[in-house]
Wavefront OBJ file of the C-alpha trace (Angstrom):
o trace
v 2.865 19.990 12.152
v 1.721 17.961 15.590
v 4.859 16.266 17.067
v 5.004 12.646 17.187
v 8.081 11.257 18.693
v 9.629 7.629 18.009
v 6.842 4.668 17.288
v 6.125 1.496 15.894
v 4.069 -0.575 14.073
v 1.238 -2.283 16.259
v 0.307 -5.574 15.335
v -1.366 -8.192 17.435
v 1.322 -10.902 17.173
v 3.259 -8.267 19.591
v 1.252 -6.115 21.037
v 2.321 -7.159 24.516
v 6.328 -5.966 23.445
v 5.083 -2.982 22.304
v 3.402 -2.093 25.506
v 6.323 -3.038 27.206
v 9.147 -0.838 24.731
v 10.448 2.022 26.715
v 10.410 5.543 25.081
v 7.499 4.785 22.132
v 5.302 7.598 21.746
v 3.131 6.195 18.773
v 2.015 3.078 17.104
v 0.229 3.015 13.962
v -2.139 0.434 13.137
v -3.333 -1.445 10.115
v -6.923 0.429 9.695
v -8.843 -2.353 8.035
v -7.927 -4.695 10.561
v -9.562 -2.356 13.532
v -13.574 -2.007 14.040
v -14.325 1.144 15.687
v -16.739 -0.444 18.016
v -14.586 -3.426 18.979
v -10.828 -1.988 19.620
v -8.181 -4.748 20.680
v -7.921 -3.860 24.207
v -4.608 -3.589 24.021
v -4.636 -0.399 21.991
v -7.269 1.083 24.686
v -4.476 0.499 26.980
v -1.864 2.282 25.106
v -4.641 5.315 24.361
v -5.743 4.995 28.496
v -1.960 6.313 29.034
v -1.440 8.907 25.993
v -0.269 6.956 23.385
v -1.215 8.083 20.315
v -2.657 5.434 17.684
v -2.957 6.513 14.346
v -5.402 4.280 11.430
v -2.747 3.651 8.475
v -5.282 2.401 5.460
v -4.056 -0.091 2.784
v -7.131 -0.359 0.438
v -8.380 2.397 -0.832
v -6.739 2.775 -3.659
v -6.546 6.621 -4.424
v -4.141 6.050 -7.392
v -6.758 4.043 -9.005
v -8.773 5.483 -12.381
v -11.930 5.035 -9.787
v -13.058 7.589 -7.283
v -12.646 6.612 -3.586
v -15.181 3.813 -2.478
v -17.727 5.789 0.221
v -18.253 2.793 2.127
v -14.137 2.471 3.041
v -13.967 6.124 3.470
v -16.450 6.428 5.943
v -14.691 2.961 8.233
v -11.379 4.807 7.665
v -13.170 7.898 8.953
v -14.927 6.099 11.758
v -11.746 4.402 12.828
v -9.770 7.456 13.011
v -12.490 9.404 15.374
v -12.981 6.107 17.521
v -8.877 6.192 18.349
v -9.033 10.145 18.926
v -6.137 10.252 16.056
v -4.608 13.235 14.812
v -4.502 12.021 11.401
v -4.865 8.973 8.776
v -2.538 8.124 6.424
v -2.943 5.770 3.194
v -0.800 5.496 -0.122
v 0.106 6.465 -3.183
v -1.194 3.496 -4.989
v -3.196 1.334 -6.582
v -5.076 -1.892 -5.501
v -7.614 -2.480 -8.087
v -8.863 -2.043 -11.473
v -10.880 -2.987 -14.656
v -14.835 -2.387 -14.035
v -16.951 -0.397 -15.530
v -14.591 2.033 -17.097
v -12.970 -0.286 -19.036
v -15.906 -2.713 -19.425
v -13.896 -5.821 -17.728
v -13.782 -7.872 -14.759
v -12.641 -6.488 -11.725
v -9.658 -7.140 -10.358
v -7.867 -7.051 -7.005
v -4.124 -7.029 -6.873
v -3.959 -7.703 -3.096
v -0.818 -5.404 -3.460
v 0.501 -1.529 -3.345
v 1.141 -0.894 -7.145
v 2.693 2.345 -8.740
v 1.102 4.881 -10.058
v 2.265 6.166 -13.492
v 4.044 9.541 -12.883
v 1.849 11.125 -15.657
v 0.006 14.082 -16.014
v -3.389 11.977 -16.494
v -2.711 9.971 -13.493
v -1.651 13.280 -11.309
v -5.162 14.809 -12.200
v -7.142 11.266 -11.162
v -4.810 11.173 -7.926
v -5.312 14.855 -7.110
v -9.038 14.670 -7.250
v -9.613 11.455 -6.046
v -7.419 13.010 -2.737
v -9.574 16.316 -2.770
v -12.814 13.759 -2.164
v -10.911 11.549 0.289
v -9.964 14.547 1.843
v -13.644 16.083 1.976
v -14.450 13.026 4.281
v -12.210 12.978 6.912
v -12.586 14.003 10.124
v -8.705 14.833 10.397
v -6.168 15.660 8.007
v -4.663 12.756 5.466
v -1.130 11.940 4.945
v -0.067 9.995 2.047
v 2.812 7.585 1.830
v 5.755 6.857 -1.159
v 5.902 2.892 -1.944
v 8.313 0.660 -2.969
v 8.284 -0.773 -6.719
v 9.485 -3.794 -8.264
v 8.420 -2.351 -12.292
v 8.606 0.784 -13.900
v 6.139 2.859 -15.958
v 7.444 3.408 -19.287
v 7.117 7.103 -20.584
v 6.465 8.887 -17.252
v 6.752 12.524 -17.033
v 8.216 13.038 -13.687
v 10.665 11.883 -11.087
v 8.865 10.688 -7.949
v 10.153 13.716 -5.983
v 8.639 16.165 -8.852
v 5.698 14.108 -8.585
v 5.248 14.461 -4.825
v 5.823 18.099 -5.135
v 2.979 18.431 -7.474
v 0.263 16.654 -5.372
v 1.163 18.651 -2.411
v 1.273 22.146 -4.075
v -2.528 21.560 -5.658
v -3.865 19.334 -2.604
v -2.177 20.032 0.460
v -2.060 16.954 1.491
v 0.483 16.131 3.709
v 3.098 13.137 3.349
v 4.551 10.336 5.010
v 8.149 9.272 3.839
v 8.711 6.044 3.517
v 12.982 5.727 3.653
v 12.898 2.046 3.116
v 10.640 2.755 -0.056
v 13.283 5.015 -1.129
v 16.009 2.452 -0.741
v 13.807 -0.285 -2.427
v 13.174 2.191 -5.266
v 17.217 2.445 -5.314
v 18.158 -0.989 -6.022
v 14.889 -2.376 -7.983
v 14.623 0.708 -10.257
v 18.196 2.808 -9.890
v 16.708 6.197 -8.259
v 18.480 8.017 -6.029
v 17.247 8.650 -3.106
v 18.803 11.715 -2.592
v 17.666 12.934 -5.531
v 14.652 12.056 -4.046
v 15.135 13.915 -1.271
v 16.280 17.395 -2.821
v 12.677 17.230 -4.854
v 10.596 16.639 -1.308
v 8.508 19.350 0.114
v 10.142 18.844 3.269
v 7.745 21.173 4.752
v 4.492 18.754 3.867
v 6.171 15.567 5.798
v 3.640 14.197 8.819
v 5.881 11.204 9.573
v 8.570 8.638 8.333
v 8.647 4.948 8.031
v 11.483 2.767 8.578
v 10.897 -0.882 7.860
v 13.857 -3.766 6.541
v 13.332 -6.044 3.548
v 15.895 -8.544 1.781
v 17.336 -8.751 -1.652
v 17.388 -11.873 -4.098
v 18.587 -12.109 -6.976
v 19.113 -8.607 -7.742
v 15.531 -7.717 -6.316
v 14.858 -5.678 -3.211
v 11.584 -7.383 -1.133
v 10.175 -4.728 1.215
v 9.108 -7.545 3.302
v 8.721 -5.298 7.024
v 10.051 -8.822 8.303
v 14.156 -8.604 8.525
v 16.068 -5.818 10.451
v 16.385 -2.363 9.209
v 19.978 -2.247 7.166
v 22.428 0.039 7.221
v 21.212 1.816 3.767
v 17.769 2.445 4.629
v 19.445 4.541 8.310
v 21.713 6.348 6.227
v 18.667 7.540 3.933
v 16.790 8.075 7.546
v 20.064 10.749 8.211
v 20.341 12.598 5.352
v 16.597 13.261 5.387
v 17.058 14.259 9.084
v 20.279 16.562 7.820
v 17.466 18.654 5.404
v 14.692 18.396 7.980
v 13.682 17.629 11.310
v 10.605 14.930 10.574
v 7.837 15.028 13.473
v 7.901 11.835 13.942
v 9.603 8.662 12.760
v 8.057 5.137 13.239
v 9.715 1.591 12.907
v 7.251 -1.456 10.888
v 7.481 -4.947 11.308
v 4.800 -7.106 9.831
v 6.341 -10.457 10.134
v 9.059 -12.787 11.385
v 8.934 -10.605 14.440
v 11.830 -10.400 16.390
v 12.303 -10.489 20.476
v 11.546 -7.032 22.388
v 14.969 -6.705 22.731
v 15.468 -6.820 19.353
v 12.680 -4.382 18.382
v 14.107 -2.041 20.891
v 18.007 -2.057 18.915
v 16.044 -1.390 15.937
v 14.306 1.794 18.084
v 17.701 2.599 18.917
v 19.145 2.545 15.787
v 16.522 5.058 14.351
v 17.269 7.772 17.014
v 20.869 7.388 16.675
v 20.230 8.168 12.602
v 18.343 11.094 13.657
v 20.571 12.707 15.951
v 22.440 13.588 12.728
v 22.517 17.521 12.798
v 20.763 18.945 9.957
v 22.263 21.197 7.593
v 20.710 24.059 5.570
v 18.808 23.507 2.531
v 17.197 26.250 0.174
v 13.683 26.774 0.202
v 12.127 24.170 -1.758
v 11.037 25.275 -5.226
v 8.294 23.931 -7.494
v 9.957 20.825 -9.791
v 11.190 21.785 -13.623
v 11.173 19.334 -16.478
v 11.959 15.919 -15.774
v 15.193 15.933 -17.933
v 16.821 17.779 -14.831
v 16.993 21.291 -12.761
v 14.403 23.495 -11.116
v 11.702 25.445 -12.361
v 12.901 29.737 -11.515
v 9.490 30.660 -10.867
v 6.540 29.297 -8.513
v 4.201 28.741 -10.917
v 4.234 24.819 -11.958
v 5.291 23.849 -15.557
v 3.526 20.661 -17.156
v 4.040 19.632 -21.404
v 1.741 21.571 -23.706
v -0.894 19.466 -24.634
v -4.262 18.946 -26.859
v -5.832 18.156 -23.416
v -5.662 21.325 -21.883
v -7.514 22.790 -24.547
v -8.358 21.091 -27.463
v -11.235 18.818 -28.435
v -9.741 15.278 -28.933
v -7.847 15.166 -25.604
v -5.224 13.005 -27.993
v -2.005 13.391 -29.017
v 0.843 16.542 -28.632
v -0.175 20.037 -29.504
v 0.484 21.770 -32.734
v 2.602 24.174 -30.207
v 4.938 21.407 -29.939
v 7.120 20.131 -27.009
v 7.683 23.292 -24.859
v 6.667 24.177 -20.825
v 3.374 26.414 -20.834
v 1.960 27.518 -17.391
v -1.183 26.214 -16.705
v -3.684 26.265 -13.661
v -4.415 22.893 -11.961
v -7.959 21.332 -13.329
v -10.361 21.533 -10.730
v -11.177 18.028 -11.641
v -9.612 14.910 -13.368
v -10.960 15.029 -16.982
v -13.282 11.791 -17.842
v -10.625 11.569 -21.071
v -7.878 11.314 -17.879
v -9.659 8.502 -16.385
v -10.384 6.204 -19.005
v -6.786 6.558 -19.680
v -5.887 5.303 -16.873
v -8.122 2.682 -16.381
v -6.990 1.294 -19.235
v -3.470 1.614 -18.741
v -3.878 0.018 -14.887
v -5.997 -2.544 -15.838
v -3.693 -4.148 -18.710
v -0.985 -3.852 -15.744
v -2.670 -5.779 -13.612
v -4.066 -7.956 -16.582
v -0.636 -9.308 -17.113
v 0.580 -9.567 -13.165
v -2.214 -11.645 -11.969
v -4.466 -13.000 -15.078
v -1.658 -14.364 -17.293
v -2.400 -11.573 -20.065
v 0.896 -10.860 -22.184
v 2.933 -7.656 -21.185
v 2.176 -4.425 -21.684
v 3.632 -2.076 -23.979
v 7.174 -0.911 -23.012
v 7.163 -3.013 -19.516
v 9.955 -5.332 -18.742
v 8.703 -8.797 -18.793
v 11.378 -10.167 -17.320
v 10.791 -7.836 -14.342
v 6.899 -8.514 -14.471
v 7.524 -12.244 -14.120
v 8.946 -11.148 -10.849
v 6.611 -9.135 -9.494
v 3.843 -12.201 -10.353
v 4.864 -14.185 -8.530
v 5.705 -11.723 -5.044
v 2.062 -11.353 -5.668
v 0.839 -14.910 -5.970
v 3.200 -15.937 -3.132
v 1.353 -13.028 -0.842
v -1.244 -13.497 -1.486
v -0.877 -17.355 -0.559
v 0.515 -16.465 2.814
v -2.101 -13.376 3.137
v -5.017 -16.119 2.985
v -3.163 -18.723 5.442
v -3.018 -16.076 7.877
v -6.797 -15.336 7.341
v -8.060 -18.868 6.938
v -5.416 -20.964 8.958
v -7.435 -23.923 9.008
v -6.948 -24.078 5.324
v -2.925 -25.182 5.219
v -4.079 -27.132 8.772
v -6.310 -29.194 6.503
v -4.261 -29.543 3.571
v -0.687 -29.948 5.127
v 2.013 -29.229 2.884
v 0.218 -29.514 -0.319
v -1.443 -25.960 0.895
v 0.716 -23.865 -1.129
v 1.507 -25.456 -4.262
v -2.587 -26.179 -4.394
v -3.089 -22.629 -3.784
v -0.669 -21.317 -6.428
v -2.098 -23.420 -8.865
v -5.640 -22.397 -8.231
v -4.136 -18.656 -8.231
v -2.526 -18.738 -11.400
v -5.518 -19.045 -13.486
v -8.603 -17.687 -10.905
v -7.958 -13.832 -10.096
v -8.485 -12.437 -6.949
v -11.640 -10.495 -7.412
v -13.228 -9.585 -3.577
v -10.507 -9.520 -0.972
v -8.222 -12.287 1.034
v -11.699 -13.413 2.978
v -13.883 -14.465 -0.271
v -10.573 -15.646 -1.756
v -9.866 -18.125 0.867
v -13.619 -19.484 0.263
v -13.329 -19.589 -3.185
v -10.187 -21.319 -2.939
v -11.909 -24.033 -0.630
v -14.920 -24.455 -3.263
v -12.635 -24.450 -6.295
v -11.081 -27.691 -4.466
v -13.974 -29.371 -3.558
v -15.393 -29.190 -6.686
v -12.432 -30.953 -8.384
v -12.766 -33.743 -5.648
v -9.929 -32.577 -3.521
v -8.261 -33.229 -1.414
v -8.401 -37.051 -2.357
v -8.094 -37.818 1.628
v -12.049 -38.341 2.093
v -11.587 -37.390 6.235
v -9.772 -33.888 4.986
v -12.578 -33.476 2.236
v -15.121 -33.505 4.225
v -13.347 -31.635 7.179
v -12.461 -29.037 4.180
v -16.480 -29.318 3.257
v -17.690 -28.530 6.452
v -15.235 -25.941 6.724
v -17.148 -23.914 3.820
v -20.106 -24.603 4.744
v -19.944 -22.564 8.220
v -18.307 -19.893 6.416
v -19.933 -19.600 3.027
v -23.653 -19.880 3.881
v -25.860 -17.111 4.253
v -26.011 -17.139 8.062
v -24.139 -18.449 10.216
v -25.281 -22.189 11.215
v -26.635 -22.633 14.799
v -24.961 -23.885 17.618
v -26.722 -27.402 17.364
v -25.380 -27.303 13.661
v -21.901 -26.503 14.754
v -21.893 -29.506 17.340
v -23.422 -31.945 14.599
v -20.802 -30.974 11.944
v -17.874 -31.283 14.634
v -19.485 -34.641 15.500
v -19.407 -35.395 12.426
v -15.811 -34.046 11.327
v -14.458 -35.818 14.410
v -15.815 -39.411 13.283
v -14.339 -38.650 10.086
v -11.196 -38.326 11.268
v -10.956 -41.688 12.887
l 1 2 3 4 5 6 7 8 9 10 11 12 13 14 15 16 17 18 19 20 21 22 23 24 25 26 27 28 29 30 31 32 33 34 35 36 37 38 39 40 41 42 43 44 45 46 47 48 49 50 51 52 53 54 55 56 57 58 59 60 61 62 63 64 65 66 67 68 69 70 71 72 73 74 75 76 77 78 79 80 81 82 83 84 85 86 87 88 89 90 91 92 93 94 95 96 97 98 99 100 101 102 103 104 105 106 107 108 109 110 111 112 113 114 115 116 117 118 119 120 121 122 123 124 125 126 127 128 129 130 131 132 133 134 135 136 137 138 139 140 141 142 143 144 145 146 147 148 149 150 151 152 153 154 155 156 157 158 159 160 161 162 163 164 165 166 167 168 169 170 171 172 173 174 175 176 177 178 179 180 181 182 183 184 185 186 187 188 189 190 191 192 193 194 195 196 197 198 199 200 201 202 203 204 205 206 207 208 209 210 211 212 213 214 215 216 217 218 219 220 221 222 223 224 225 226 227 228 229 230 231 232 233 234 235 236 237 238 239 240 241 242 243 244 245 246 247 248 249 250 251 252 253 254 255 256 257 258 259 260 261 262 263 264 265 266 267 268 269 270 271 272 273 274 275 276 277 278 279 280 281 282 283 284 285 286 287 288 289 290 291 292 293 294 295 296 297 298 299 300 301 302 303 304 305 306 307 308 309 310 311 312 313 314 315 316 317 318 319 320 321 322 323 324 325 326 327 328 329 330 331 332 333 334 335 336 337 338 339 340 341 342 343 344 345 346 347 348 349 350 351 352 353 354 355 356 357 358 359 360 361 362 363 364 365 366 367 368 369 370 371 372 373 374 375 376 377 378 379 380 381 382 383 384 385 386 387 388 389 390 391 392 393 394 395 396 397 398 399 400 401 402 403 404 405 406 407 408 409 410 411 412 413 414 415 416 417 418 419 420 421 422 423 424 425 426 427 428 429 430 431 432 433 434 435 436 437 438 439 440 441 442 443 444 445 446 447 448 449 450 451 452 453 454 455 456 457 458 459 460 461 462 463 464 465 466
């Protein structure tokens, strides 16, 4: 495995500090907010003098029921030879669902959601990683998130789960210790449970990031300082293995450089905790606890792997039965989950009731984390849009959120946002209506308006003003 070193997390708001940080060797940046053709110059800088820059995707959704969109694979693919990276990296997650396999609308969550830790949705992930995989120019690393619900009837822990992707992909991972903690407090896993589960062996890089917690609720936010739990997770990960690299994420509230550089400092002195022998790491057993004695992986006996209904136990009853991985993820698998994401995300962002054997109580939460992101997400896009409504912006937004699904992305949501208020003649300010009109216009027609258009509407936005 290529050695990193220490990095961070470039983003433009400080992308001057993080040229300036003494002893990085790394950043990682937000793939979908690079072009290939068109890199900030400020990572050609950091490239010009070795730095390494490696594309860190957020939407493709691999844990979804759907296979990998072509289009994103080939921009992830594009990105990552245009930066000369040694890898990509995306998530265990997913981002979307209904469609066609469930005969809905589509929906967007905006948001990393869990995968069920279910045979069905291990097949889909394994398969839709084998085509991701089949894409790339370099190899793919894939990260653990943090979770605010859990999945009811899962088969596996998280570190069993892990274990199984890696053994029939070989994909390689990317710890996230602050994912661990979050998964701690929000759904009481240990992390070093966690930990003892990990193919150590498969781990690219780590991620160390901060969050808060309210009212009995871990936020991974990547926007307050790295506590004390998430470092001592950071050592005794370091005490089993010694991780090629380690990088630090901020994505808001960011801090001075010297700030960012205690935080750097803090990470290396968590690492220079001396690791301690561990046995080799052994394929996971049952979930109810211990290891599987031999190599070969163990999954529930089931009318899947043989029958012709694909429902229900088999007749053979509850024991372990060796079986080989599928080489693909059954159609029967799919649906499944399709389905079973689809009401999920029904309920978080479409006001559909609960699913079966969720917490509601602990759904409520996560609702609104993702209608309040996604109001923030969309005032960092469109930032003309809370200049033009002042400080009605985000109680008008979260009202037009709660009953209008996101269905294309922060971009079209920002526009449909702006023509859901104009058609309800708002705002009632006739200057900020028709600033808010014009607004659209340049961004919602089918080209963009000429210059002499531009001038006219400015003109004209000006006048309206006074």
């Amino acid at each position: 495995m290529e050695r990193l070193g220490t990095g961070i997390g470039w983003r433009p708001e400080i992308a001057d500090a993080v040229e300036r940080l003494p002893g990085v060797d790394w950043v990682e940046a937000v793939a979908e907010n690079l072009c290939p053709g068109h890199l900030p110059d400020s990572l050609l800088r950091l490239r010009a003098r070795g730095t390494r820059v490696i594309p860190h995707g957020v939407s493709l959704g691999l844990g979804g029921a759907d296979r990998p969109d072509e289009g994103r694979l080939a921009d992830l693919a594009a990105t990552a030879e245009a930066l000369g990276s040694p890898l990509v990296t995306e998530h265990i997650a997913f981002v979307r669902a209904g469609g066609p396999l469930t005969a809905s609308p589509r929906l967007e969550a905006g948001h990393l959601l869990p995968v069920p830790r279910t045979w069905d949705a291990l097949d889909v992930l394994c398969e839709n990683v084998r085509i991701a995989q089949d894409r790339l120019p370099v190899p793919l690393a894939l990260e653990n998130i943090a979770a605010l619900v859990n999945w009811p009837d899962e088969d596996m822990t998280e570190g069993q789960f892990l274990a199984e992707l890696v053994e029939r992909t070989g994909v390689r991972l990317l710890i996230d210790v602050a994912n661990l903690h979050t998964n701690h407090v929000n759904r009481g896993e240990d992390p070093s449970a966690a930990l003892d589960e990990l193919p150590v062996e498969a781990i690219a890089y780590v991620h160390v990031a901060g969050g808060v917690e309210k009212d009995g609720v871990w936020h991974d936010t990547h926007a307050h300082p790295v506590p004390r739990p998430v470092l001592d997770i950071l050592s005794d990960l370091r005490s089993r293995t010694d991780p090629p690299g380690v990088l630090l994420e901020r994505d808001d509230n960011f801090p001075s450089l010297e700030d960012l550089a205690g935080e750097l400092t803090g990470i290396r002195t968590a690492l220079a905790a001396p690791r301690r022998l561990v046995p080799e790491h052994r394929a996971p057993g049952p979930p109810g606890g211990g290891r599987a004695e031999a190599p070969a992986r163990l999954r529930p006996a089931r009318a899947t792997d043989g029958g012709p209904d694909g429902d229900g136990p088999s007749a053979g009853g509850p024991e372990c039965t060796p079986v080989p991985a599928p080489a693909s993820a059954p159609a029967r698998a799919r649906t499944h989950v399709a389905l079973a994401q689809a009401s999920l995300l029904s309920a978080l962002v479409a006001g559909a009731p609960a699913p079966a054997g969720f917490d509601a109580a602990r759904l409520r939460v996560q609702s609104r984390a993702l209608a309040g992101k996604r109001a923030d997400v969309v005032a960092k896009v469109a930032p003309e849009l809370p200049e033009i409504l002042g400080p009605g912006y985000r109680a008008a937004f979260l009202a037009y959120a709660a009953s209008r699904p996101m269905a294309s992305g922060y971009r079209r949501d920002a526009l449909d946002f702006a023509e859901h208020l104009l058609a309800t003649g708002r705002p009632g300010d006739d200057a900020a209506r028709g600033h808010l009109t014009h607004w659209w216009q340049d961004r919602a027609a089918p080209r963009p308006p000429r210059r002499t258009t531009r001038f006219v509407r400015a003109a004209r936005a000006a006048l309206l003003r006074k």
